[in-house]
C-alpha angles and dihedrals in degrees: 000000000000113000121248087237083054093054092065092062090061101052091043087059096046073052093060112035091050078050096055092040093054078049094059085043091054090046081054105049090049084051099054105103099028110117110236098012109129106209116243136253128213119207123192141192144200110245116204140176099232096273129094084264109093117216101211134272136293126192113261103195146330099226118170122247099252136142111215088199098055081049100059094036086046087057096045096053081050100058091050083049090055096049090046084053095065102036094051092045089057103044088051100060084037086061079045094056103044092035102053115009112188121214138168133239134162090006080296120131103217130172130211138145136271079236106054080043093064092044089051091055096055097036084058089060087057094061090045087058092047100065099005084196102049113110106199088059086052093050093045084054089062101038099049078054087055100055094042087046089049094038083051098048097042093041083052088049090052090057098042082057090057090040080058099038082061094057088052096043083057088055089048098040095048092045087052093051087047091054085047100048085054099056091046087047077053098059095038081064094048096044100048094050081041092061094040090055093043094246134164110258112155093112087053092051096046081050090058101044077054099051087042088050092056089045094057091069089063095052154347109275148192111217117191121178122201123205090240082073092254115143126209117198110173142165120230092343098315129114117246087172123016107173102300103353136091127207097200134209132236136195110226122180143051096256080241127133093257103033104038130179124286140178114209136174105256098224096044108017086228108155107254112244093240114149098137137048123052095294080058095056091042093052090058097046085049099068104100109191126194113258127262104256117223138194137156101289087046091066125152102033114211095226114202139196103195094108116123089221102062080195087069090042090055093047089047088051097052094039087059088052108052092040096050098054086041097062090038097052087049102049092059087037092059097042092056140055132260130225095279095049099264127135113261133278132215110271089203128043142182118260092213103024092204096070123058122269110274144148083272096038102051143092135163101263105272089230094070087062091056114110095256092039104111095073092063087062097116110231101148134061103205096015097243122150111282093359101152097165093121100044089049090047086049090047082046089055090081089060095053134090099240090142134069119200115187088345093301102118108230137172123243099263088047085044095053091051094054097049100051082047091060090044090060094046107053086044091051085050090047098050093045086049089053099045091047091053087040100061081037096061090046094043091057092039084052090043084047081054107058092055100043108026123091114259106204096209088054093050096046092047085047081048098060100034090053083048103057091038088052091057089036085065093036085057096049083053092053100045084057095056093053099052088050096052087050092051088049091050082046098048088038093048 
């Protein structure tokens, strides 16, 4: 049978721990609208002495409400999320460029098409056929080439940038993952001696799933968590943060075709594992690759699509293009006699004579610029009065299949169609990637909320029900003391 004086152990511990639970309510409710906070959770368990008689309870612990498999699922949706970002948003901007090129003339922004350029080019031949002399239809040859030379070049320039703004965007993403790693290493350090002292570290740990979320959109992790409150994040097997302790991360590389992007381990050099996340899709848009040089005996060119980085794709497709009309204008130019009875010069040159003709590497021959020029436009083949026979095969150049795409010969027209085609489609596939990831990302983080969040019906409920047990307790201590005041009047009297 438990002692009266025993009895006033018990209530005073149904004192403290409904005390201690209001406490972690009230911690709650403060919290409820803090981002990031996990409510907390009190545990609490009967103490004894061995005998059927209780003594009262004790809190066991204060844990988070976290699950630790909505967190990882959440971070690797996360990471997808991250590597659809970037491809969508470049495809984007590569539909941008090829759709609606913008130039200036006459201190006049227009804007036009790579399509209604090439059109432009060929038409321009049609005229020339029409009246072989005139001079206005000749200079309106050249000058249509210039601007689809220029509208090319420019267009291939565009692409090389964002092939460098990738290479920035690695720098800045890997210094950013570093920064990240070191915090988390930081509160390793803090929670573990945390847990050691007894301490209170629920808000630490909330501050490191948050840094661990962020670094999840730079690339795909392994989280492990130890009950000694240590943390392990690594890539590929190997720790970025250990306790304490970074492995960092380093760039290496120009982003040139010889010298590419990489992303090592600083201690090893050992090339990071990163095929996800944004530093993932980045890595792939960096690779720049030499062009695929043509010429006469290459035609037609089987054009594919099977590279990982689409900007490379792209590159690869209007190089074809403008070389391949290139090669082919100047083979019927040079077999055939310009307006002063001259053989016939190359309508298109290189730029730098020592690398091969490309979208980079190509201009229209300067001679033909020249005031006179236009008379060295070849429209004859035998210079004979009238003779129209290679301005009308140049005009005929936009009917034959001069192109291969995926191994299926096309014409330019057919080929450009395809292309942008593809284009689009790639682009379509890359932003439903990225808004399915998207509405996954959100559907997990929602799922990771109702299980941490603080539900203000449910504290309020907790609060009552810790309350009332709380007086309950404070009762029971009261009623003791009155029977014992009575058994002492009893015993005194």
């Amino acid at each position: 049978m438990g002692s009266t004086f025993g009895s006033y152990g018990i209530a005073t511990s149904g004192l403290r721990v409904n005390q201690a639970a209001l406490t972690v309510v009230s911690n709650n409710l403060s919290n409820v609208n803090t981002t990031g906070y996990s409510r907390q959770r009190i545990s609490m368990v009967e103490t004894s002495n061995g005998t059927s008689l209780g003594m009262g309870a004790n809190v066991e612990s204060i844990t988070r409400a976290r699950n630790t498999f909505l967190d990882k699922t959440y971070r690797n949706e996360n990471t997808d999320a991250g590597y659809w970002t970037v491809k969508s948003g470049d495809l984007e901007y590569m539909q941008e460029i090829v759709n609606e090129y913008e130039y200036s003339s006459d201190d006049e922004t227009t804007k036009t098409s790579l399509q209604t350029l090439l059109e432009d080019f060929f038409d321009s031949w049609s005229d020339v056929a029409t009246d072989p002399s005139d001079q206005s239809s000749r200079e309106i040859a050249v000058s249509s080439a210039v601007s689809l030379v220029e509208a090319l070049s420019d267009m291939d320039a565009q692409l090389r940038q964002l092939q460098e703004d990738a290479c920035d965007r690695i720098g800045e993403g890997v210094d950013t993952l570093n920064s990240l790693a070191q915090q988390v290493a930081d509160l390793n350090e803090q929670i573990m001696a945390g847990k050691i002292n007894g301490g209170e570290v629920s808000y630490l740990e909330d501050a490191r799933d948050s840094l661990i979320d962020e670094m999840s959109n730079y690339a795909q992790l392994t989280v492990t968590t130890y009950s000694d409150g240590n943390v392990t994040v690594s890539i590929g097997g190997i720790n970025l943060v250990n306790e304490d302790k970074v492995k960092e991360l380093v760039v290496s590389g120009t982003g040139s075709v010889s010298d590419p992007v990489t992303i090592s381990w600083a201690d090893t050099g050992q090339k990071a594992d990163i095929s996800s996340g944004t530093l993932g899709a980045y890595l792939e848009e960096s690779e720049q690759v030499d062009l695929d040089a043509l010429d006469g005996t290459d035609l037609p060119y089987n054009f594919t699509t099977g590279s990982l980085s689409e900007i490379n794709t792209m590159r690869q497709a209007l190089n074809t293009m403008i070389t391949t009309v290139a090669v082919t204008v100047n083979s019927l130019c040079t077999s055939g006699t310009d307006l002063n009875g001259d053989t016939g010069i190359a309508f298109f040159t290189k730029i730098d004579d020592s690398q091969p003709l490309s979208i980079s590497n190509i201009q229209v021959n300067p001679e033909l610029l020249e005031d006179d020029g236009y008379q060295k436009v070849v429209a004859s083949s035998n210079g004979s009065e009238g003779d129209n026979t290679i301005a009308n095969a140049i005009y005929a150049l936009q009917d034959e299949e001069l192109f291969q795409f995926n191994g299926t010969s096309m014409n330019i027209a057919t080929f450009y169609s395809t292309f942008t085609s593809w284009l689009g489609t790639a682009a379509d596939d890359a932003n439903s990637s990225y808004d399915t990831q998207a509405a996954l990302v959100s559907s997990v983080d929602s799922a990771r909320q109702e299980v941490s969040s603080v539900s203000l019906d449910e504290e309020m409920a907790n609060m009552v029900q810790f309350q009332n047990a709380y007086a309950a307790s404070a009762r029971v201590l009261s009623a003791i003391d009155s029977l014992i005041g009575d058994m002492i009047d009893q015993i005194g009297g």
